[in-house]
C-alpha positions in Angstrom: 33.6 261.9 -133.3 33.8 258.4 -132.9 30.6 256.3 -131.8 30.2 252.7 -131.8 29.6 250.6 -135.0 26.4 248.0 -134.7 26.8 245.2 -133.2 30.1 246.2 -131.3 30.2 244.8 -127.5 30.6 247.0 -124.3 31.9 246.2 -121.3 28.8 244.9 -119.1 25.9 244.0 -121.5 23.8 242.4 -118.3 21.1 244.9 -118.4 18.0 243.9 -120.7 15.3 246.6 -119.9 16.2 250.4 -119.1 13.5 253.1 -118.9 13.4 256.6 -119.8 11.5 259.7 -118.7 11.6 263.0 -119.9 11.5 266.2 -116.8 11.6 269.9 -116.2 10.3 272.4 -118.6 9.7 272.2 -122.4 12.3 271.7 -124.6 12.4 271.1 -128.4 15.0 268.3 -128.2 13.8 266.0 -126.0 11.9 263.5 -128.4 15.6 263.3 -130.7 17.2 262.1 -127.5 14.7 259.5 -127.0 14.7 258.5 -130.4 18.6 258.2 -129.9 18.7 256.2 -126.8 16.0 253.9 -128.7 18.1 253.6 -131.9 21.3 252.4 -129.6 19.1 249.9 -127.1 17.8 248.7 -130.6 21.7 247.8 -131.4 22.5 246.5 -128.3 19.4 244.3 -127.9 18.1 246.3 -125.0 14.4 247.0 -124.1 13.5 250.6 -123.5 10.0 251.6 -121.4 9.0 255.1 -121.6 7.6 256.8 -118.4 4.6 258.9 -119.0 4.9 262.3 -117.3 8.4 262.1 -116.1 8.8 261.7 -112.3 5.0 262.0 -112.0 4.7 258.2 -113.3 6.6 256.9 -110.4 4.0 258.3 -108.0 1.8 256.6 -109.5 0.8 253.4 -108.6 -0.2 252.4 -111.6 3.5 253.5 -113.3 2.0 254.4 -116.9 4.3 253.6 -119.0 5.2 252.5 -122.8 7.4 250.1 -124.7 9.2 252.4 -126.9 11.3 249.5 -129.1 9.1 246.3 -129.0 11.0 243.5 -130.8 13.7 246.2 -131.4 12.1 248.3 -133.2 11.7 251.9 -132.4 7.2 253.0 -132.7 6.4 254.9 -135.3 5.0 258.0 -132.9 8.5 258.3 -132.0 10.2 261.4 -134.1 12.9 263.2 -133.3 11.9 266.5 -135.3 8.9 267.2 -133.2 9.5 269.5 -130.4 8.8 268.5 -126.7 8.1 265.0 -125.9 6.3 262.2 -126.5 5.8 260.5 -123.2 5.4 263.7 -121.3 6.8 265.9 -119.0 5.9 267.1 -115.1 7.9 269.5 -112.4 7.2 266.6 -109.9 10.6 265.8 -108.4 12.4 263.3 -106.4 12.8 264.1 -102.2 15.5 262.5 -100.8 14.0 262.7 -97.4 11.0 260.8 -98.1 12.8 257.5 -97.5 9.5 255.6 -98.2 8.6 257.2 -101.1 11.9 256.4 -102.9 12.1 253.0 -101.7 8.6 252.4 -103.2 9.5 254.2 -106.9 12.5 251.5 -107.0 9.6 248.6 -106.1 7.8 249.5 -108.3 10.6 249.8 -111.2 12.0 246.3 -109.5 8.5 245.1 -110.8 8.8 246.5 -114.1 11.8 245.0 -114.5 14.0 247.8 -115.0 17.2 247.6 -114.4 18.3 251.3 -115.0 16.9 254.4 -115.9 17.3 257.4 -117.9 16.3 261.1 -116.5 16.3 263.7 -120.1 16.3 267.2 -117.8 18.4 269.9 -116.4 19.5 270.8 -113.2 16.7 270.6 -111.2 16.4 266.6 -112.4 20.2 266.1 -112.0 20.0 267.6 -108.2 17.3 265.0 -107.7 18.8 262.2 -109.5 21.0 261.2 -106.7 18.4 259.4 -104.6 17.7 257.3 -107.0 21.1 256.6 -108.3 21.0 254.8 -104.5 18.6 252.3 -105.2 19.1 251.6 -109.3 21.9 252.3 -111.8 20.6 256.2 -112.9 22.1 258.4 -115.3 21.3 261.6 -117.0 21.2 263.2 -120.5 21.1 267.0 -120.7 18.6 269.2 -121.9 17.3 272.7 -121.8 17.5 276.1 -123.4 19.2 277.7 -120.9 22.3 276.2 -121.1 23.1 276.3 -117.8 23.7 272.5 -117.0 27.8 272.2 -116.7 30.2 273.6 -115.5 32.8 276.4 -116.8 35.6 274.5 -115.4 36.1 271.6 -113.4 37.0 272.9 -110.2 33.9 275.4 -110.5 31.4 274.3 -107.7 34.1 274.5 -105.0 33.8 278.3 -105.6 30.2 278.2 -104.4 30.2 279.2 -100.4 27.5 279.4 -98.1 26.8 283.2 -96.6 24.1 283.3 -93.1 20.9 284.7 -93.9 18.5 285.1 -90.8 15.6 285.9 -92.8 16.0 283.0 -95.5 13.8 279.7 -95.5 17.2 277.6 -94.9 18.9 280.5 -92.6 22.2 280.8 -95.5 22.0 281.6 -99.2 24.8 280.3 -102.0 27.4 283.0 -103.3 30.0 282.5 -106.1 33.5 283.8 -105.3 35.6 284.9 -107.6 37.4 282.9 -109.5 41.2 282.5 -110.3 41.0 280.0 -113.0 42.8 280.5 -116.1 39.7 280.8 -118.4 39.2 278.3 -121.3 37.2 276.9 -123.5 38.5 273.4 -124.4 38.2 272.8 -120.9 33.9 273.3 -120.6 32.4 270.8 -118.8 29.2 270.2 -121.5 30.0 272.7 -123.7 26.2 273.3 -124.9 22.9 271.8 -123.6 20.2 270.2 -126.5 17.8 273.2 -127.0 19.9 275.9 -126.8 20.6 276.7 -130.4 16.8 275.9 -131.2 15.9 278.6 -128.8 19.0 281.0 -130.2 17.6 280.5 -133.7 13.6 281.5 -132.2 15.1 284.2 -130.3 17.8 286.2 -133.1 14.6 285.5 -135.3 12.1 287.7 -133.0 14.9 290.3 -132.4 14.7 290.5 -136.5 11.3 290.8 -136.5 10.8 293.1 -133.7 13.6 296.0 -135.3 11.2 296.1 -138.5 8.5 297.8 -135.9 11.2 300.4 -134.1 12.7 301.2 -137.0 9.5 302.3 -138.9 7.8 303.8 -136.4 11.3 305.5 -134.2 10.6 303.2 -131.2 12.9 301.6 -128.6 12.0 298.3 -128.2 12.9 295.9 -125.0 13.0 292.3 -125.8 12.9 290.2 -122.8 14.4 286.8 -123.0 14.3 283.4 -121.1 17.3 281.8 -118.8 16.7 282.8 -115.4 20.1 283.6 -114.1 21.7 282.2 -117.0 22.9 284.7 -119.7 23.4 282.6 -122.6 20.3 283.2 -124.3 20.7 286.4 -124.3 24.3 286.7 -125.4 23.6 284.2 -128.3 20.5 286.7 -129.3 23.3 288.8 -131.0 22.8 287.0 -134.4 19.8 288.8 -134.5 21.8 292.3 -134.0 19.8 294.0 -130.9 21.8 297.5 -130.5 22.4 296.2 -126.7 22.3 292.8 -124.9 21.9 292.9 -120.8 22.8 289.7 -119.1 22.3 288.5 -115.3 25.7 288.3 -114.6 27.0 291.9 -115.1 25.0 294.1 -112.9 23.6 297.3 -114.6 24.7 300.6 -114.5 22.1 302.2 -115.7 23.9 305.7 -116.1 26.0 304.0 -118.5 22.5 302.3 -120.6 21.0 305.2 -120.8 23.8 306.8 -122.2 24.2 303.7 -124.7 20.7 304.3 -125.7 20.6 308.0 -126.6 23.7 307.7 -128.8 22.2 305.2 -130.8 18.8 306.7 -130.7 20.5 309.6 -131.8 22.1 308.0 -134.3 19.5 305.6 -136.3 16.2 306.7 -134.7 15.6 303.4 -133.1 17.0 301.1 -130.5 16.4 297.2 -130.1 17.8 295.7 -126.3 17.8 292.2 -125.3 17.2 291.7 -122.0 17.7 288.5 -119.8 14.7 287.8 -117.3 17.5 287.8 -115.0 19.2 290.8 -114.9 20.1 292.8 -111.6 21.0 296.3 -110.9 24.2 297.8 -109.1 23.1 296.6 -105.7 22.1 292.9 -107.3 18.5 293.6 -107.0 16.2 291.5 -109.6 14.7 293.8 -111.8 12.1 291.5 -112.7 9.1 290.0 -110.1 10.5 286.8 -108.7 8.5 284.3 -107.3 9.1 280.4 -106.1 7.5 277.9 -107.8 5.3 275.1 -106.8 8.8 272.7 -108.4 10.3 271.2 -105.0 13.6 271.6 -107.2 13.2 275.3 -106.0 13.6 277.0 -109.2 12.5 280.5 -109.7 9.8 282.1 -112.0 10.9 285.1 -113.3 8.8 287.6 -114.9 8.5 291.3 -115.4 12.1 292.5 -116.2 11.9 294.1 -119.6 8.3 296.2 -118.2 11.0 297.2 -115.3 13.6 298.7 -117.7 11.0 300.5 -119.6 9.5 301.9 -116.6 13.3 303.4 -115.6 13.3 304.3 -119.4 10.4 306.5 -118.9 11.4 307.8 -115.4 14.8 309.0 -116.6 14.6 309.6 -120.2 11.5 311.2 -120.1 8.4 312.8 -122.7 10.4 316.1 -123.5 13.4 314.2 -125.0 11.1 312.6 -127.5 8.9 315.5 -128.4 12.0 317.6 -129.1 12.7 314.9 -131.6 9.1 314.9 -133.1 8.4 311.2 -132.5 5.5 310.7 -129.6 4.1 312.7 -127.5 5.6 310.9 -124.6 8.0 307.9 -123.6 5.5 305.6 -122.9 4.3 306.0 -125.9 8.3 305.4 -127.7 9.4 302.6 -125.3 7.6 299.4 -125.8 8.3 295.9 -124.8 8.1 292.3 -126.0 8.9 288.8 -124.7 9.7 285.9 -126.8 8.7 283.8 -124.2 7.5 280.3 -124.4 7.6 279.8 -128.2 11.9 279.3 -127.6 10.9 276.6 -125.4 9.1 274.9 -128.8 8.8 273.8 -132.0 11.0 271.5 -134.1 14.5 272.0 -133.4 16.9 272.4 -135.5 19.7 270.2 -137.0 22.9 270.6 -134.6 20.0 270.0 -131.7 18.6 267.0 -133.1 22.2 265.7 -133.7 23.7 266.2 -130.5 20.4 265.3 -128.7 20.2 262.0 -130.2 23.9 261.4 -129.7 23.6 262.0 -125.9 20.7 259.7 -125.7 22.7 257.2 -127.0 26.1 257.9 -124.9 23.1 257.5 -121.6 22.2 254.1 -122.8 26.1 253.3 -123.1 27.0 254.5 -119.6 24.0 252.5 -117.9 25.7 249.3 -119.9 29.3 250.1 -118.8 27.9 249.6 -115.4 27.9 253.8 -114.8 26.0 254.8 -112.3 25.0 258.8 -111.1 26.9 259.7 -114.2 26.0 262.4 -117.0 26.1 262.2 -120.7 27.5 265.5 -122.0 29.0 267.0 -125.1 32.5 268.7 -124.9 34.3 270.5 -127.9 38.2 271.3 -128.3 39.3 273.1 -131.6 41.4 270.0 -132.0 38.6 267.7 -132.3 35.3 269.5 -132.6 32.4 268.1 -131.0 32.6 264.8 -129.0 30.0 263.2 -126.8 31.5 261.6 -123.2 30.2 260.5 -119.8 31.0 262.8 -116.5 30.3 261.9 -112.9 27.5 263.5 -111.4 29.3 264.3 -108.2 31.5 266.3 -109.5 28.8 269.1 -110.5 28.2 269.0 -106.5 29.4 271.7 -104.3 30.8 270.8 -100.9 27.3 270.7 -99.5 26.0 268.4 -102.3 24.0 270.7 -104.3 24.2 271.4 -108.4 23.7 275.0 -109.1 22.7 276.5 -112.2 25.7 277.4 -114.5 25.6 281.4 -115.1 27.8 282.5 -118.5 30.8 282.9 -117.8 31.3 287.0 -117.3 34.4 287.0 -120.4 31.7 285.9 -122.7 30.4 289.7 -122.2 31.5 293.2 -123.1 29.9 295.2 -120.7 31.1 298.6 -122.1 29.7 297.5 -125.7 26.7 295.7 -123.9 27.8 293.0 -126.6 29.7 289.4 -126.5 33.2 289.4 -126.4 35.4 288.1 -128.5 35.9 285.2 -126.2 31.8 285.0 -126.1 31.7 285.4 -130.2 34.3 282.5 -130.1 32.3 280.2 -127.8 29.0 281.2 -130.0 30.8 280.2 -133.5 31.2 276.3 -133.3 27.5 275.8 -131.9 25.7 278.0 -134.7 27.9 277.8 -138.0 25.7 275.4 -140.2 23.7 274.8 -137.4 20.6 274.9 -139.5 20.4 272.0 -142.1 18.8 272.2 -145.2 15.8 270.4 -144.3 14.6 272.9 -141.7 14.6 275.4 -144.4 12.6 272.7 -146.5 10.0 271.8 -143.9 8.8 275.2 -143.4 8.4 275.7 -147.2 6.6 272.2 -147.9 4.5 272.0 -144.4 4.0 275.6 -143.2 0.8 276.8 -146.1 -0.1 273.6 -146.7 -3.3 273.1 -148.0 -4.4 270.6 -145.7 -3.7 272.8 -142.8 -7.1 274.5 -143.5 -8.8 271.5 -143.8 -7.9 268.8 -141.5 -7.5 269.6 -138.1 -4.3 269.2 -135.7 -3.6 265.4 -134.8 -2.2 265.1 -131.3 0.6 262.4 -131.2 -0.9 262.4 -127.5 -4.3 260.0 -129.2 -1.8 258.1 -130.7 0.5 257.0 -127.5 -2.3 256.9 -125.1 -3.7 253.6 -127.0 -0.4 252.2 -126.1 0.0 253.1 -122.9 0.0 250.3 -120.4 -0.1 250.3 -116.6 1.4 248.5 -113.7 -0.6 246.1 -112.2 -1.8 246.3 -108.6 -0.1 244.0 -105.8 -2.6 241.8 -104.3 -2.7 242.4 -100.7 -2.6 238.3 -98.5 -6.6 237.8 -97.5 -6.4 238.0 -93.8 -6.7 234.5 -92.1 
């Protein structure tokens, strides 16, 4: 992967101060992809503010912000192996029909004096990056655990159509038609989102953890996962060897699971499934509660899915086929259920993440440079040249109607009469996760975990560190009436 030596010129170097804010949920890898958007302004002799609490700051009168490189060097708060970020995060979000509102954000930048700006987030941030793309050269750089920013091929959002719903808020909902691509994966548009393998390697570690229990004590355990509608968290979860994966995008049959599950609770005496929060029956009914957040991005909370599937468990399987076996007195008792929850949303990530992170905050300070405006940073990968960062168009996520929907695995990444990957999805999984961890993550939790200042000293908040450098916009004076 080639990336551009110190010093070396790009195309438009007119821009002197960029800004950067960090949106959407947690992630581990957003503080790398500062760091490397700071380490490539530093190169190109380019001031970089930090926006405390995302879009949240620009509501704010006041704009708190931070300078993240003065005299072009990087703060020492700033380290990309610390999980989340260090200027913040909110769910506030951009509305392109408050006309004022956005016309006041870009005043208030205008007074900053930045020139363009950097959104780290997902989906929801990319859908409301447009607005401001109208009023100041805005790009994005991807991140989140899901994986579910890109597309599976390039024609893939013209496949989305609009189906009348009289009892829906906007009177339609969004469904995917089937598609007639030729399926492949050189041709992914961002291959894998920062955060993804951090979450993988938090998630295959619980599933470990969590088999120890049902195999001692003859359990089935359900392991619910995150990703909404996404499956990829829960496909990539096989490197922790769950006896069954279910995934959002193959609707269950659950004539077929509970089948699955008494052959190999037959077999070994206990079962491990991954679930996806996500996951539907035969008639595409969430099994999980679902609920619309306060985030005007419209995502979805969803919660509830694995107590779901143990509930049918109980219902179907029942407390005589456990008793005959000697091990409970009833189901409820045998079936038990965990979430991993929000520790895959934290925590230092690991070494592919804080690679490719940092690599597509620097590609985002590039593209605002080459004069790129509403564009993407993303990372692609061909098993001709492995990994590569580049810059995509934002449109072209866009359906017809102009909206940027979720990216859902793609169904060939999933076996659904093995309940397992593929072997297209086992070949997808391979480049991300082979010597994805580097021997310093190994290292750190040796030398840091028991440390013996851990019991003495308490936990120091890099949050008392950057708030004594946080500085605020000053307020216009208003003309004194005459």
């Amino acid at each position: 992967m080639r990336t551009r030596p110190r010093g070396e010129k790009i195309s438009q170097s007119f821009m002197k101060r960029i800004g950067i804010l960090t949106a959407g949920g947690d992630t581990p890898t957003m503080n790398a992809t500062i760091q490397g958007a700071v380490v490539r302004a530093n190169q190109l002799k380019v001031e970089i503010f930090g926006l405390i609490k995302g879009f949240n700051s620009l509501f704010n009168p006041r704009v708190p912000h931070l300078h993240l490189n003065p005299l072009y060097q990087e703060i020492p708060e700033l380290d990309p192996t610390k999980g989340g970020t260090m200027i913040g995060s909110s769910r506030d979000f951009v509305d392109p029909d408050k006309t004022d509102e956005l016309n006041m954000v870009a005043h208030r930048l205008e007074r900053l004096g930045i020139e363009g700006l950097i959104c780290v987030g997902g989906d929801g941030t990319l859908n409301g990056l447009q607005p401001l793309a109208e009023r100041l050269p805005t790009v994005l750089a991807p991140k989140t655990i899901d994986n579910d920013l890109g597309l599976n091929y390039p024609e893939e959002p013209n496949e989305w159509v609009r189906v009348h719903e009289a009892n829906s808020k906007n009177g339609y909902h969004y469904e995917h038609r089937v598609s007639n691509e030729n399926f492949d994966l050189d041709y992914i548009v961002n291959y894998v989102t920062p955060g993804y393998a951090t979450a993988v390697f938090v998630t295959a570690s619980g599933v470990e953890r969590v088999r120890t229990t049902a195999e001692s004590h003859r359990r089935i355990a359900i392991i619910e996962v995150m990703g909404r509608h996404s499956g990829y968290l829960a496909l990539g979860s096989a490197y922790g060897r769950p006896d069954i994966i279910l995934v959002p995008e193959h609707p269950l049959s659950f004539e077929h699971l509970i089948e699955r599950v008494k052959h190999i609770y037959d077999l070994q005496k206990n079962v491990v499934i991954v679930c996806g929060e996500g996951i539907v029956d035969e008639e595409g009914n969430e099994l999980g509660a679902e609920t619309r957040t306060s985030d005007p991005a419209g995502n979805i909370a969803l919660s509830g899915a694995a107590e779901a599937l143990r509930h049918k468990f109980i219902q179907i399987i029942g407390d005589r086929y456990f008793q005959l076996y000697r091990r409970g007195e009833s189901a409820r008792e045998a079936i038990f259920t965990r979430k991993v929850g929000h520790t895959q949303r934290g925590g230092r990530p690991i070494a592919f993440d804080r690679f490719y992170a940092a690599q597509l905050g620097a590609k985002a300070v590039e593209l605002l440079l080459e004069g790129r405006n509403n564009s993407v940073s993303i990372l692609q990968y061909t098993d001709a040249k492995g990994f590569q960062v580049s810059g995509y168009d934002a449109n072209r996520f866009r359906d017809r109607w102009g909206y940027i929907h979720a990216r859902r695995m793609h169904s060939q990444f999933y076996d659904p009469v093995l309940m397992k990957p593929s072997k297209l999805g086992i070949n997808y999984l391979l480049p991300i996760f082979t010597g994805a961890i580097g021997d310093d993550d190994m290292e750190h939790v040796r030398s840091t975990l028991f440390a013996a200042g851990n019991l003495a000293q308490p936990y120091h908040s890099v949050n008392t560190d950057i708030n004594k450098r946080i500085r605020y916009l000053q307020e216009e004076k208003t003309p004194a009436a005459s």
